[in-house]
C-alpha positions in Angstrom: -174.2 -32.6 -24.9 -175.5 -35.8 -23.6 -178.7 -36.2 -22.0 -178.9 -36.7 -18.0 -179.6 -40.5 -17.6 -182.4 -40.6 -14.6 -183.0 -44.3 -14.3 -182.8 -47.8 -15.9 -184.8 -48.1 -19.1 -181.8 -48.0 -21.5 -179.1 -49.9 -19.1 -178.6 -53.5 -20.1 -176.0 -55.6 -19.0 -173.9 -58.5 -20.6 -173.5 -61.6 -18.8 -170.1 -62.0 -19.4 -169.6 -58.8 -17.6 -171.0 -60.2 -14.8 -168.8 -63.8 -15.4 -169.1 -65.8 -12.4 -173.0 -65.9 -12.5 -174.4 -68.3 -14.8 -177.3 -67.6 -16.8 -179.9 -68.0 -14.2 -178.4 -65.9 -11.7 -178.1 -63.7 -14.3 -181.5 -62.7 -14.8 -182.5 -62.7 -11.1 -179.7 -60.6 -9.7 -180.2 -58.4 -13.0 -183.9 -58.2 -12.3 -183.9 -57.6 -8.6 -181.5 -54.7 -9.1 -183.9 -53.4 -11.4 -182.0 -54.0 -14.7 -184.6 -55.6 -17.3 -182.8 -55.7 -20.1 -179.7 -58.0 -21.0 -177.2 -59.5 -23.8 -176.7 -63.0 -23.6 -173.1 -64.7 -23.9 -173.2 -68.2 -25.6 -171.1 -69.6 -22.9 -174.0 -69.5 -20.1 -176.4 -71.4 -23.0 -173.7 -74.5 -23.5 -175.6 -77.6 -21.8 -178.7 -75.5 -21.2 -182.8 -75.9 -22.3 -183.2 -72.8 -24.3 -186.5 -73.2 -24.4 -186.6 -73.2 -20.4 -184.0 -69.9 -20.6 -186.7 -68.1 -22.4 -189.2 -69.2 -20.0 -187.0 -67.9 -17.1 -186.1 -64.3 -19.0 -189.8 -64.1 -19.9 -191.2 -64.9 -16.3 -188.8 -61.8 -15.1 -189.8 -60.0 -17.8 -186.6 -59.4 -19.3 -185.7 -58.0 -22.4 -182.9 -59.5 -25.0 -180.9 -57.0 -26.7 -178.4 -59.0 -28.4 -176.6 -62.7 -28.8 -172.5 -62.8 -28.0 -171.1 -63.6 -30.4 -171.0 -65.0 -34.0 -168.1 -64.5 -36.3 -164.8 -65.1 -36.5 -165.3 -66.1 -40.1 -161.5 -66.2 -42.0 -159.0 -68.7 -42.1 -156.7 -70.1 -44.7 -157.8 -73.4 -44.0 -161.2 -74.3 -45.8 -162.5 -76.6 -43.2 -162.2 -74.0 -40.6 -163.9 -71.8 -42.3 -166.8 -73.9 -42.7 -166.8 -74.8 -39.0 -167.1 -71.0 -38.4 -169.8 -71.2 -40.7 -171.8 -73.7 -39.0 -171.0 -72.3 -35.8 -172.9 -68.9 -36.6 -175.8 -70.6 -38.2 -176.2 -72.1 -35.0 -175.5 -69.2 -33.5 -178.9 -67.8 -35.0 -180.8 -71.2 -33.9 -180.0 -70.0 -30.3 -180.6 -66.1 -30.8 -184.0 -67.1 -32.0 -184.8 -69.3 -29.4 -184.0 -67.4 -26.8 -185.6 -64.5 -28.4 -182.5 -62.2 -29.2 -183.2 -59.7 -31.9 -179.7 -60.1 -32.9 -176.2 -61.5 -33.0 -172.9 -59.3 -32.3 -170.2 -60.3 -35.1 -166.6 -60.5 -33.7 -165.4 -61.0 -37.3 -162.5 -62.6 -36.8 -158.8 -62.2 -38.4 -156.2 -65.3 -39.9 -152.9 -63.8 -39.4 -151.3 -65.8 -42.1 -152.8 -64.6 -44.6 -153.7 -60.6 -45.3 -156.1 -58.2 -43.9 -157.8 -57.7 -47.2 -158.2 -61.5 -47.3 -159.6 -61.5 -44.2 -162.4 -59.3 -44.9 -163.0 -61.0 -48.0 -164.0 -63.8 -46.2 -165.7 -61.8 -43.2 -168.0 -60.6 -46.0 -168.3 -64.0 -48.0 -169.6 -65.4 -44.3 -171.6 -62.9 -43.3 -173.4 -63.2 -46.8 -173.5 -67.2 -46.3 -175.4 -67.3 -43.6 -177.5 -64.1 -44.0 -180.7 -66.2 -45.1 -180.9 -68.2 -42.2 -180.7 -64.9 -40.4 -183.4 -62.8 -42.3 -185.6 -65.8 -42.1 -185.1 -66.4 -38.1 -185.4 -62.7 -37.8 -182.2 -62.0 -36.2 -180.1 -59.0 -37.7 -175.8 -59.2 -37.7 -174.1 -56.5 -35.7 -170.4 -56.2 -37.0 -168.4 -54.8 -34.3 -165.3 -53.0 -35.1 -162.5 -53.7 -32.8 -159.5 -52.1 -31.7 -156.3 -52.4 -34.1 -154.5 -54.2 -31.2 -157.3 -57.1 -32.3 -156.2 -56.9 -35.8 -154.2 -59.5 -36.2 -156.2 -62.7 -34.4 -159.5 -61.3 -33.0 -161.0 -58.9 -36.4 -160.1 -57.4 -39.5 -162.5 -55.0 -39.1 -160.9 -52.1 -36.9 -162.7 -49.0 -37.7 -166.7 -47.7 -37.8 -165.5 -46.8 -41.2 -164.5 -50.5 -42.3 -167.7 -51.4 -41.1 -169.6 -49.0 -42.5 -168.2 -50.2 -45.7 -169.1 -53.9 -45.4 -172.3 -52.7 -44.2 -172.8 -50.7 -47.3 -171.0 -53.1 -49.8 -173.6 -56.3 -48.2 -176.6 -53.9 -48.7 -179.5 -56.1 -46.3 -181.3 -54.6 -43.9 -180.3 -57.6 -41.6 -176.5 -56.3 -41.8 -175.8 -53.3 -39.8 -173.1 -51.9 -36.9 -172.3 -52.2 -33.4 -170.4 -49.8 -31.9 -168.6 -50.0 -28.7 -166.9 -47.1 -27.0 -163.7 -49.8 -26.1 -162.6 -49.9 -29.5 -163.8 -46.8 -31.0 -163.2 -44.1 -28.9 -159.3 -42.9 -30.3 -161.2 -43.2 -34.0 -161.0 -39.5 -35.4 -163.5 -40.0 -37.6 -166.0 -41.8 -35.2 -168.8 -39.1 -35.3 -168.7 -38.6 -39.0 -169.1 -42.4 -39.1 -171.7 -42.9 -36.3 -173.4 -39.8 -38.7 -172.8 -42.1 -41.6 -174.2 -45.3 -40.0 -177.0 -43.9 -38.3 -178.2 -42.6 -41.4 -177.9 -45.7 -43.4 -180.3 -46.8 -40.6 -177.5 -49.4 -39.4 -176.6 -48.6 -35.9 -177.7 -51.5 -33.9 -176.0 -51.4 -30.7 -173.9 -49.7 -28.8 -171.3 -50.6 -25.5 -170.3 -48.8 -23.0 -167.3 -49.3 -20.7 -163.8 -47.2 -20.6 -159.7 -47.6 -21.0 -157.7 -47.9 -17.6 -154.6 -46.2 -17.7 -152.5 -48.0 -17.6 -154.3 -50.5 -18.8 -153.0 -53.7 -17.3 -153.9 -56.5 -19.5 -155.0 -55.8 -23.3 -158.5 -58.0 -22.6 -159.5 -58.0 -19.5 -159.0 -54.7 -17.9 -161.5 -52.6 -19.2 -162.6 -50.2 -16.5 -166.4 -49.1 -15.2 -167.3 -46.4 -17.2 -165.6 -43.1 -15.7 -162.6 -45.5 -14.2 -160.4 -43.9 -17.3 -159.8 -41.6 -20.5 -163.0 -42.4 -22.7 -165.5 -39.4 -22.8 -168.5 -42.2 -22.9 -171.2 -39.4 -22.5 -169.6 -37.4 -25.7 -170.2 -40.3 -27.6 -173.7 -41.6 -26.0 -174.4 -38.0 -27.1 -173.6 -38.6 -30.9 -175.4 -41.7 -31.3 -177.8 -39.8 -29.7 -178.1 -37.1 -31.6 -177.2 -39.1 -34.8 -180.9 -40.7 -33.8 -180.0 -44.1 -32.0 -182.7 -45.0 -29.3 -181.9 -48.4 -27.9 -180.3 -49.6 -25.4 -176.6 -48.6 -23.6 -174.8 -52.3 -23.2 -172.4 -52.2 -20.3 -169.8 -55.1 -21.5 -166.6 -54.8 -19.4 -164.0 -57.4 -19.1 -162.1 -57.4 -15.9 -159.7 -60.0 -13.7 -160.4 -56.8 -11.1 -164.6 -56.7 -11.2 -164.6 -60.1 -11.7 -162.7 -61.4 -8.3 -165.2 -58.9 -6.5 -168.7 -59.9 -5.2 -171.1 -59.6 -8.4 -173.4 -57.6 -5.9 -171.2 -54.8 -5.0 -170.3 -55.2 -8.4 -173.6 -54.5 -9.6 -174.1 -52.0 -7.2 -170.9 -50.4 -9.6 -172.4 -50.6 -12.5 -175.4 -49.2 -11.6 -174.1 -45.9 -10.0 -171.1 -45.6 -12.6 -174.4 -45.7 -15.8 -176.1 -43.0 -14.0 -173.2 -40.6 -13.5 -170.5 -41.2 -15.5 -172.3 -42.3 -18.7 
């Protein structure tokens, strides 16, 4: 059974959940509803100072759970593939800057070519720019996503294909993040949260839930108690399986999004401490 959440301390926020605010507004509104911990989207950094970002999140005394994203590593053309590579190594320039202690891996998926392929090259990517990661210190979250993602968005579709790669790259820099979006219909999800917990590899976890019906495959995810995912089951696993950091709330939503970010906000807040 889940423990009763009684305030803030875990809850972190994406940006992108809150899309309309830029980076700024991020931080204040986050801070003034007393949210003080957040994971960055690299869409609010393009054109921006880092270094005065990190002032800003440092003068509201936020906290920096994770960089979105890095990834999207396979292709069956070369040059694309080096492009993704050079796109997460800065990827890690901008987590580090902006003092994130790591980088969520959307791994990416080429459907011309196989599934096996693609993971080939997920892990050949991953291993490519691990030194630049270990030396920055700035670990790499793969994040299984939902089959429905398999054939553009990731190869990697279970906790269990993660675990794998996890296992198979052996760093201490490579590890898991799982999110209740994509995982919750897995039946083997809390043998495998067991499993990655205990190779010390769970780095994150995101909370949000499934609409029925759910309206549009990206962006309808629902407020956590809006539909059929037993979030505080699972909070309770990682729990139990020994996870301590922080519960992300990363929803997508056309709905949320149209609303005022303040009532929004308002949302989230009430929907972490009761339905999560």
């Amino acid at each position: 059974m889940a423990t009763e959440i009684k305030d803030f301390s875990k809850l972190c926020v994406h940006t992108l959940t809150t899309k309309p605010w830029n980076i700024e507004t991020c931080i204040k509104k986050y801070s003034a509803a007393g949210i003080q911990a957040i994971t960055i989207w690299r869409n609010v950094l393009e054109n921006k100072n880092l270094k005065e970002v990190k002032s800003i999140l440092d003068d509201y005394g936020m906290t920096v759970v994770s960089l979105a994203r890095g990834g999207f590593f396979p292709s069956v053309d070369t040059v694309k593939r080096q492009d993704a590579i050079d796109d997460n190594l800065w990827a890690i320039e901008q987590a580090s800057a902006v003092g994130a202690p790591s980088i969520v891996l959307v791994c990416g998926a080429d459907g011309r070519q196989s599934l096996e392929k693609s993971r080939e090259q997920i892990a050949e990517g991953i291993v490519h720019i691990l030194p630049l990661a270990q030396s920055s210190d700035v670990k790499l979250s793969i994040e299984p996503l939902h089959p429905m993602y398999a054939g553009d968005r990731s190869a990697i579709n279970t906790i269990k294909q993660a675990n794998d790669m996890v296992e198979m790259i052996n760093s201490d820099w490579v590890g898991v993040a799982v999110d209740v979006y994509h995982l919750w219909w897995d039946p083997s999800l809390r043998t495998e949260i067991i499993r990655c917990a205990g190779m010390n590899k769970l780095f994150a976890f995101h909370v949000c839930d499934w609409n029925i019906p759910t309206t549009d495959l990206l962006n309808d995810r629902g407020l956590m108690g809006d539909g059929c995912i037993n979030v505080p089951e699972i909070r309770s696993w990682v729990e139990d399986a020994g996870f301590s950091g922080f519960n992300e709330v990363e929803i997508f939503s056309d709905k949320y999004w149209a609303m005022d970010q303040n009532q929004y906000l308002e949302k989230i807040k009430r929907a972490y401490l009761t339905k999560t």
